[in-house]
N, C-alpha and C positions, 0 to 999 in steps of 0.2 A: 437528402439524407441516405439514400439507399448506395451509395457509394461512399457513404464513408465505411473507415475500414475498424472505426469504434463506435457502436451501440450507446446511444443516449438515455434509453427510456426502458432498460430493464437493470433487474437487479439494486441490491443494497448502496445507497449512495453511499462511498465511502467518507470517513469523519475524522476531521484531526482533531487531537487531544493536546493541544498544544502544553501541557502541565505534564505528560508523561511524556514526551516526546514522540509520539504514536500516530500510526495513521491505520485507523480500523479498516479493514478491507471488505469485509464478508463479514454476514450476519447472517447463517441460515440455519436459524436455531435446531438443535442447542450449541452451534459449531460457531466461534468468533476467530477470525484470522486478524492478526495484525502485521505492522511493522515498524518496528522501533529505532531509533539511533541511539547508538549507546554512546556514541562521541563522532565526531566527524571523522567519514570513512569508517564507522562501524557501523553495523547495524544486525539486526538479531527479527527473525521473520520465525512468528510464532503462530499454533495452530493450539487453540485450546477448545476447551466444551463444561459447561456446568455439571456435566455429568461426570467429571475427572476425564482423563486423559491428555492428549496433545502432547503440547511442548514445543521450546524455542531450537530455535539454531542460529549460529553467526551466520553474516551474510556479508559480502563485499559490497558496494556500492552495482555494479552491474548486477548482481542477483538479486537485491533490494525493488532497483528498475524493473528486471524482469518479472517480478512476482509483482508490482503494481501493474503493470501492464495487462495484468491478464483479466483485472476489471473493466465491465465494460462502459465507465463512465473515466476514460484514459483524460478526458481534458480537465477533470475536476481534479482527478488527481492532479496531472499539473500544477493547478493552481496549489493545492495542497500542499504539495512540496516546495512551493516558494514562500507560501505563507508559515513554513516551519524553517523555513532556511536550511535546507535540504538540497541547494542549490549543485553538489553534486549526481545529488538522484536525479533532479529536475534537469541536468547537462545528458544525464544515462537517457531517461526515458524520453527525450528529444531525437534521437538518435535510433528508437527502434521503430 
């Protein structure tokens, strides 16, 4: 495991919401990241908090990639975006 170049056993497992079309990334209360598809090839990478703040941004399909990538449970993601049919994120974050 110490060669791998992704971390298995820290941090927020990320979670999909297969009802909102969402894939929670980060929970490091009171901060919740996600990243959502808003139709294929779109997608909208949000940063919120219970306390107000945050806010979404549009995102391409490589920026969507890029921003899951930087969790360090990258294989579950994987799975995640196949299990959301996601299949161009899951093409993106193959590739980084």
């Amino acid at each position: 495991m110490s060669n791998s170049w992704h971390q298995f056993d820290t941090g927020f497992v990320p979670t999909a919401k297969p009802d909102r079309d969402t894939i929670i990334v980060t929970r490091n209360s009171p901060l919740i990241s996600t990243v959502s598809r808003k139709r294929s090839g779109e997608y909208l990478i949000c940063g919120d908090s219970f306390l107000g703040g945050g806010g979404c941004r549009e995102a391409t399909v490589d920026e969507a990639a890029e921003y899951l990538a930087h969790s360090p449970h990258w294989a579950h993601v994987m799975r995640l975006t196949l299990k959301l049919g996601w299949h161009d994120v899951h093409r993106a974050l193959g590739k980084l």
